[in-house]
VOGU-3710 file (C-alpha; in Angstrom, 3 decimals, decimal comma):
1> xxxxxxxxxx> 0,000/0,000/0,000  1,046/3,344/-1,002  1,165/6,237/1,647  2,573/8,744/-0,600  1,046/12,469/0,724  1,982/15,276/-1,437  0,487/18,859/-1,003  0,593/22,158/-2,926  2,514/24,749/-2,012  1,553/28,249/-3,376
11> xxxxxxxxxx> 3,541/31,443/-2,685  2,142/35,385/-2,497  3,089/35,691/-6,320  1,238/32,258/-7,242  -1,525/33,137/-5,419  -1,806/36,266/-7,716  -1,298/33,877/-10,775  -4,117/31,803/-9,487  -6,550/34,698/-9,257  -6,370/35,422/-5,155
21> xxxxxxxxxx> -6,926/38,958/-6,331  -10,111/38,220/-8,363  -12,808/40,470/-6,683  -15,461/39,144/-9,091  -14,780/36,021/-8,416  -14,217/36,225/-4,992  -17,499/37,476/-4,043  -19,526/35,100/-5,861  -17,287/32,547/-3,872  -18,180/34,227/-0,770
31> xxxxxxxxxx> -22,112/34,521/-1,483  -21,634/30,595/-2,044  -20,705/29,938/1,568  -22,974/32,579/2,693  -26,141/30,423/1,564  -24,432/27,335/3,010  -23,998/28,968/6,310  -27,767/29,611/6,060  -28,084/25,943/5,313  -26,621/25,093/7,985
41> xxxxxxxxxx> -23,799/23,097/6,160  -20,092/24,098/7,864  -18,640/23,591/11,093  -17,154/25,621/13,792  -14,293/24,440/15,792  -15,441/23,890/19,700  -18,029/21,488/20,612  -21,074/24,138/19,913  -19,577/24,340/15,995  -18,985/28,223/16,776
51> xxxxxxxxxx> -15,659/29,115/18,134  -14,420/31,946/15,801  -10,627/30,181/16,634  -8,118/29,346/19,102  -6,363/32,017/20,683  -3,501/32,726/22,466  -4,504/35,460/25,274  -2,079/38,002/26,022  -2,292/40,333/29,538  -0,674/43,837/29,911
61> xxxxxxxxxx> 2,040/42,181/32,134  3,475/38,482/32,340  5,474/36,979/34,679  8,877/36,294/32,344  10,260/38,629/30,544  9,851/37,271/26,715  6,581/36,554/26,968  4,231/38,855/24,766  2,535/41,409/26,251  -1,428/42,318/25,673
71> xxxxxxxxxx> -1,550/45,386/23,069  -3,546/47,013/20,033  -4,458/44,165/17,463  -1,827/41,827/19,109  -2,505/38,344/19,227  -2,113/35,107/17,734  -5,071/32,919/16,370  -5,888/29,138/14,573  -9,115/29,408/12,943  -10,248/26,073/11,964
81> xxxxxxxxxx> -13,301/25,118/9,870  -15,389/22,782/7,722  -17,626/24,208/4,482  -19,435/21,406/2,985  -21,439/21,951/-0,487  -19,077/22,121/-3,734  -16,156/22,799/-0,940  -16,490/19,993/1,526  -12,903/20,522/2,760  -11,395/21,697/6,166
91> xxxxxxxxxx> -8,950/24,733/6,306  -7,231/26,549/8,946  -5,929/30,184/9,001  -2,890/30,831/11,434  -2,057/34,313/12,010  -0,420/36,680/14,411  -1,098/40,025/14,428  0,447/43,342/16,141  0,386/47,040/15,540  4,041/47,269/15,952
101> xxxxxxxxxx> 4,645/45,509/12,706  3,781/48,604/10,944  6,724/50,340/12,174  9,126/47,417/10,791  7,528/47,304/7,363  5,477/44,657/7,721  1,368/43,893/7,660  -0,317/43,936/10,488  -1,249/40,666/10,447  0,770/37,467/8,381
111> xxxxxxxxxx> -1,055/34,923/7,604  -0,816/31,593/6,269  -3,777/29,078/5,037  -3,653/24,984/5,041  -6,731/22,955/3,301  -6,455/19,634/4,621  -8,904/16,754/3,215  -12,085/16,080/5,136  -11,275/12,177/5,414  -7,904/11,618/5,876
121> xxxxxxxxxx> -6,810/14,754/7,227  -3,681/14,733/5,029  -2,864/18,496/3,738  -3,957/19,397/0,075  -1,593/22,952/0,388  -0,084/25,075/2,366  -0,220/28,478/0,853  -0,022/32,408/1,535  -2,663/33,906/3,526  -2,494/37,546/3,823
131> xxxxxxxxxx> -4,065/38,157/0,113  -6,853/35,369/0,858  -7,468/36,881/4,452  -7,866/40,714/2,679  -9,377/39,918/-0,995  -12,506/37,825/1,260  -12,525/40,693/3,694  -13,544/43,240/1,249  -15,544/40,836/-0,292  -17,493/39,918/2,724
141> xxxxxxxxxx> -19,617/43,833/2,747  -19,973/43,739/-0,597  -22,279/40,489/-0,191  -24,044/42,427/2,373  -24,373/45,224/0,653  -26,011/43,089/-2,518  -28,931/42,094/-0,056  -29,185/44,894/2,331  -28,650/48,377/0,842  -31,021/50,606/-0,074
151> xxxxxxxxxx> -31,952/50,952/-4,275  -29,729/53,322/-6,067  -27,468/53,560/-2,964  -25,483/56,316/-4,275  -22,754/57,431/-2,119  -20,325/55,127/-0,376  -18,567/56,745/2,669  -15,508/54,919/4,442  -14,408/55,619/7,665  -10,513/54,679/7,647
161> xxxxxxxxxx> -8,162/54,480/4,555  -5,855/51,076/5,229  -5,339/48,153/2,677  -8,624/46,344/4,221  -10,683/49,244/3,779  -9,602/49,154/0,599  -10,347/46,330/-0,541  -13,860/46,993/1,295  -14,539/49,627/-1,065  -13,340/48,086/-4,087
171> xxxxxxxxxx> -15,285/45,033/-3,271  -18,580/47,170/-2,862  -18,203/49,626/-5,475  -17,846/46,756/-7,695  -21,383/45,422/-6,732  -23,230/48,416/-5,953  -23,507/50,039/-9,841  -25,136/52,829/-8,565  -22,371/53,918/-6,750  -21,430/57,257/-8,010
181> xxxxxxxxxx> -19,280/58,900/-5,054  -16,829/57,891/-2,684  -16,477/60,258/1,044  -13,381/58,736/2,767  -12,387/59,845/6,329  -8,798/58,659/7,599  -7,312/60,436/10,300  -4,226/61,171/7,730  -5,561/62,975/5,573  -2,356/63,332/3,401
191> xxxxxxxxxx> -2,279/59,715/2,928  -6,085/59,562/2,480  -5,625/61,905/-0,501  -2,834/59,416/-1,497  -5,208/56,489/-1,099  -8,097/58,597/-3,251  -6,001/58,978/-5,805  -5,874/55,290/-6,583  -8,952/54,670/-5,902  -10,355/56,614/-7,989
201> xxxxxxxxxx> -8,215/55,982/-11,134  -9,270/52,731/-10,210  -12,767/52,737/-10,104  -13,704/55,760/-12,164  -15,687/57,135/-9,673  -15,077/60,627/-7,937  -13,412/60,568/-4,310  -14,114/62,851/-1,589  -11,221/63,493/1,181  -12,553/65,175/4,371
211> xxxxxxxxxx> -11,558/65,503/7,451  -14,390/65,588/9,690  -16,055/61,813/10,346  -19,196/63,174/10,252  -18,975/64,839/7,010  -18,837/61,396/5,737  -21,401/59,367/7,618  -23,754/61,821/7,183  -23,609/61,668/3,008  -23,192/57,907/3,287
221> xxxxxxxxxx> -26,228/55,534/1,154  -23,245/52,259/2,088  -20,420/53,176/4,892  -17,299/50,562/5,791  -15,736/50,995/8,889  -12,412/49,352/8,769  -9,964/50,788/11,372  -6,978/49,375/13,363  -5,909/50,123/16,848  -6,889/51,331/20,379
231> xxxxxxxxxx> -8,771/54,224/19,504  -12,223/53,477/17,685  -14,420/55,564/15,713  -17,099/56,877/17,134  -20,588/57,620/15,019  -23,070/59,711/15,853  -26,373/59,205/15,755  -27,408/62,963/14,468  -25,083/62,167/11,319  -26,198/59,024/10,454
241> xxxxxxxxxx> -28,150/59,199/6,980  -31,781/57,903/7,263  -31,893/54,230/5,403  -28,159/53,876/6,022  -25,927/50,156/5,559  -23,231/50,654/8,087  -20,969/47,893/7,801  -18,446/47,254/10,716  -15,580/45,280/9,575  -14,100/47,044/12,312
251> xxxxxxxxxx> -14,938/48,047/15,483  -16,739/51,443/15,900  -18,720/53,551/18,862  -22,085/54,207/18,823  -24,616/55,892/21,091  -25,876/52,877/22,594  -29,827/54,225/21,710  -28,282/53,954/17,987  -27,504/50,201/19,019  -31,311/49,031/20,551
261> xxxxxxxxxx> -33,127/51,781/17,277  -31,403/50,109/14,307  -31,486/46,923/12,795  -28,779/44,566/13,894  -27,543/42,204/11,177  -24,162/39,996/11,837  -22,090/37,406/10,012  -22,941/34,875/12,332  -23,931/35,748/16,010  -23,428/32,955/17,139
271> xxxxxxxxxx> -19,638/33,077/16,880  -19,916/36,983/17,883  -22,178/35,433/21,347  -18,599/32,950/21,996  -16,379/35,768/22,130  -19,337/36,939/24,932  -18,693/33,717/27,154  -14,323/33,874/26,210  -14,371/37,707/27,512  -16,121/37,140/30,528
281> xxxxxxxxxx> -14,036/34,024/31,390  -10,937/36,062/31,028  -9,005/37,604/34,025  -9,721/40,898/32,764  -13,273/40,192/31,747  -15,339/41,801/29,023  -12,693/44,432/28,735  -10,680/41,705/27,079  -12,612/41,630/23,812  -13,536/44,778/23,759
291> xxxxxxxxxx> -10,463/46,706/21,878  -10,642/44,357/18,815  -14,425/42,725/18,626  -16,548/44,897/16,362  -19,219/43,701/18,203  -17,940/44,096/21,590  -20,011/47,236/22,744  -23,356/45,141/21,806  -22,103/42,216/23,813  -21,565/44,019/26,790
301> xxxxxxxxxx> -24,835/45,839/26,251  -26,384/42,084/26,097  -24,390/41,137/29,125  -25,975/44,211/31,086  -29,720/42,837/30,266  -29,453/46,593/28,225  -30,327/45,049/24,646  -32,430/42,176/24,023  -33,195/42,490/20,177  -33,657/40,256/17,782
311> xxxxxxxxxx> -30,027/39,908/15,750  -30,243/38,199/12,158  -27,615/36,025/10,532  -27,020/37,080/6,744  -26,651/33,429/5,375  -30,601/33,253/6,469  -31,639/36,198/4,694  -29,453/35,244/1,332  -32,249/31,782/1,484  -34,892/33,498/2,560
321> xxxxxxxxxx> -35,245/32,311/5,911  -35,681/35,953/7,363  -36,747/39,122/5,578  -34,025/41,337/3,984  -34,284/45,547/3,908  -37,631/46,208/4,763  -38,173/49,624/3,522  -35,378/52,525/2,615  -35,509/54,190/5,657  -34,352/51,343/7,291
331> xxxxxxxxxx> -31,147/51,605/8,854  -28,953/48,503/9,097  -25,892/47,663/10,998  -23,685/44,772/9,904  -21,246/43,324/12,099  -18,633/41,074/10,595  -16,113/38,908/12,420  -14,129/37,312/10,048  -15,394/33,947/9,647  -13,325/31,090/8,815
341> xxxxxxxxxx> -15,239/29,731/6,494  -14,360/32,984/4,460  -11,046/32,111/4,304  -11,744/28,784/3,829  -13,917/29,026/0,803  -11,730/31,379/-1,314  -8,573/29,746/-0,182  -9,914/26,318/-1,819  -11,218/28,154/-4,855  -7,475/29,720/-5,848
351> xxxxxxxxxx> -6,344/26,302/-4,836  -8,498/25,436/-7,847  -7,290/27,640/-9,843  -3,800/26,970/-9,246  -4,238/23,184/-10,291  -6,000/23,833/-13,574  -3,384/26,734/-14,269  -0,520/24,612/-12,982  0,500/26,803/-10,474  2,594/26,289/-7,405
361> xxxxxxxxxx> 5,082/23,595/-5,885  4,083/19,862/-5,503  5,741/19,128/-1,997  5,925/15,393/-1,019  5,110/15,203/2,916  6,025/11,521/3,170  6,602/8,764/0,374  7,488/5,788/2,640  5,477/2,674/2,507  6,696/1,429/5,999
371> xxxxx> 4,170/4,518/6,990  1,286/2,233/6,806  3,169/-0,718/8,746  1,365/-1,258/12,676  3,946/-0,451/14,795
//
């Protein structure tokens, strides 16, 4: 018997070759797992199916003097899942992340994706994650943005200017055709004229740089809120156009009235409700989650018997299991986590790509018979 286990291994430039940029593509991809979230069809790691990952806790001080210390968007994670459907696969996403990176030229967060098979558990690749992680991230708002913004949504605001944002607006603006103005807000405003610049040779539309938040939530038919950091944005309820989509890839402030009036609509709350019961079993309790969760300030609202809404998942409104916009003065707010099953479904579609294209390394794990031999 054979136990020859080979994988594919796929660098940043092959996973541009195999199409890891694709927005198009991605998004259909993305809508795909959407509807089989909504089916029900994936798992979760933990024994509920819903753990968002495994992750390695960090406090402000530890007792030796190497260990890493708790601070803005540091941490390491292992997000493990299952997406059945056309996928049926497993995939994990290990990452660590830290601010600090920034200053050494470096992303915030590296990344790097294995699809293992479902069966045998033997790896199919091992490939680049930080274009898979940001090409599904934009991609993710756009999909909510297909079901849940108003008709002839016509300006797109953006509330911070980095490569995720980015990507965010790209994503939507490539969805949304009656997008016909950009307002982006970045506390740089130098670099956010930079960043206008390219997008707008990019998409052909016109781009707006202010400097005043509220001069772009208030003109904003779509806003993305993607932001790194300590300090989050905070939105007022006063500027908020009537009929908004406010879609929180990061984490923002709001009025916490803004929080019970609105609409709540998240990825899936279930994973947001574990990061709930992982916060409060933390020495530092909720606090713990609350610098990086985008839905951290609704948690703790839940946790204080201060909201008790109803909160819809958006893979049940892609099959119809609960209504979508219900008029256009309805204003929705979208919280997205990051779901593994994100990276998970695009990663295995490039890895697709890459074997009808040819692309990448064949890397033999083992080729040994004796493998197989009882020992």
């Amino acid at each position: 018997m054979s136990s020859k286990v080979e994988l594919l291994y796929l660098t940043e430039e092959e996973m541009i070759d195999a199409g890891v940029l694709d927005m198009k593509e991605c998004i259909n991809t993305i809508e795909k797992m959407f509807k089989l979230m909504g089916k029900g069809d994936y798992l979760l790691g933990g024994p509920n199916r819903n753990d968002h990952g495994l992750m390695l806790w960090f406090n402000k001080e530890e007792p030796f003097e190497n260990m890493p210390k708790a601070g803005p968007d540091r941490r390491f994670m292992s997000l493990i899942s299952y997406l059945g459907g056309e996928f049926d696969v497993v995939g994990n996403k290990w990452y660590g992340s830290n601010i600090e990176n920034l200053n050494k030229g470096l992303p915030r967060s590296i990344h790097t994706f294995t699809l293992n098979d479902k069966d045998t558990g033997a790896p199919l690749s091992i490939m680049a994650g930080n274009l898979v992680s940001s090409t599904r991230t934009g991609a993710v708002p756009a999909v909510f943005s297909k079901y849940l913004a108003r008709k002839e949504a016509k300006v797109l605001g953006a509330v911070g200017g980095g490569a995720i944002n980015q990507s965010c607006i790209t994503a939507i603006a490539t969805t949304i055709d009656s997008i016909d103005k950009i307002v982006l807000y970045d506390i740089n405003v130098e670099k956010g004229e930079q960043i206008a610049n390219r997008l707008s040779e990019q998409l052909h539309v016109d781009v707006e740089v202010v400097d005043d938040i509220n001069a772009c939530t208030n003109q904003a038919d779509i806003l993305t809120v993607a932001t790194s950091g300590k300090t989050k944005p905070f939105i007022k309820e006063e500027h908020i156009k009537e009929g908004a989509l406010i879609l929180l890839t990061g984490a923002a402030e709001f009025e916490e009235s803004t929080l019970r009036k609105h609409r709540i609509v998240s990825d899936l709350w279930s994973m947001h409700e574990k990061w709930l019961e992982d916060g409060l079993s933390h020495p530092e309790g909720i606090s713990s989650i609350l610098d990086w969760t985008m839905s951290g300030q609704l948690l703790n609202l839940i946790h204080t018997k201060q909201y008790d809404n109803k909160i819809d998942d958006i893979g049940d409104i892609i099959i119809d299991k609960e209504n979508g916009r219900t008029s256009e003065d309805e204003t929705i707010i979208c919280m997205m986590g990051g779901l593994p099953t994100e990276d998970l479904a695009w990663g295995y579609q490039v890895y697709q790509n890459a074997l009808q294209r040819n692309i990448g390394t064949k890397l033999p794990l083992w080729n040994e018979s004796y493998l197989t031999r009882e020992s």
